[in-house]
N, C-alpha and C positions, 0 to 999 in steps of 0.2 A: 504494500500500500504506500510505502514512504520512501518511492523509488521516484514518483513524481514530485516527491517533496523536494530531492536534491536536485530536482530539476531547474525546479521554480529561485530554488537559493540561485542557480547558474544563472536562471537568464536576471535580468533587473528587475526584482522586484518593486522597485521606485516607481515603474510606472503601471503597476494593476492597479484596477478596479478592487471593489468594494466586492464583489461577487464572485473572481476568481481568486483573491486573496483568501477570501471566507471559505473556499472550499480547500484551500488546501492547509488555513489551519485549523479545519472539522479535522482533517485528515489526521492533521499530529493531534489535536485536543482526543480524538479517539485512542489512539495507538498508546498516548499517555496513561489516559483511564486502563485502559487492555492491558498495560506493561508489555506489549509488543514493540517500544523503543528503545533501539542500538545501538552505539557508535555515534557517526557523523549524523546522523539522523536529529538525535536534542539537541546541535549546536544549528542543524538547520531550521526546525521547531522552534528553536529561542527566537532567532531571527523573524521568523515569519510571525509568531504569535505577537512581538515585541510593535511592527508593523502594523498589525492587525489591529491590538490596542490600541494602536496613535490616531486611528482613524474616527474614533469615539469622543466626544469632548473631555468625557471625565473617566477613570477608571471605574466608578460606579454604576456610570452607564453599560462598558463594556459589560460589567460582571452582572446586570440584569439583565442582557442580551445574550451570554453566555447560560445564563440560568432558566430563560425564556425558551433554548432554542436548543438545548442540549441532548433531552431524549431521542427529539423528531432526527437531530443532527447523528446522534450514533447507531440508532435504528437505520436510515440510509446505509451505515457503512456494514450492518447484519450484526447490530448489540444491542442487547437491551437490559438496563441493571436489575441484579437478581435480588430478593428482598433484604440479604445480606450483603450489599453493596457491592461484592464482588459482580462483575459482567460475566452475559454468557454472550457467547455465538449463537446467532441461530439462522446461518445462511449454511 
């Protein structure tokens, strides 16, 4: 999944949008939640998420946009949290 993430670190981030930005850091905000992240992969996650944030006026907002969008966002990538906060798969 976070093979497009190093992508995204390569080419310029500076100049996506709101929309493909946001989709690639569901990408890592999932991989996060899962513990399915390795290596160069959090340093390219810090970057993008870091980006992502700046795009919100306050960090408040981002984290009620984060909290708003969160399930719908990790359902998409086939997760859904289990009542013990731990995630499953289920694609």
């Amino acid at each position: 999944m976070l093979t497009a993430v190093a992508v995204a670190v390569a080419l310029n981030i500076d100049t996506m949008g709101f929309k493909e930005l946001s989709k690639y850091f569901w990408d890592c905000d999932t991989a996060y939640v899962t513990k399915t992240m390795e290596g160069e992969d959090i340093m390219n996650c810090v970057v993008i998420t870091e980006k992502f944030k700046a795009m919100f006026f306050t960090p408040h907002i981002f984290t009620q946009y984060w909290d708003i969008h969160r399930y719908e966002e990790w359902a998409k990538r086939g997760y859904t949290p289990h009542r013990d906060h731990e995630m499953i798969q289920f694609k």
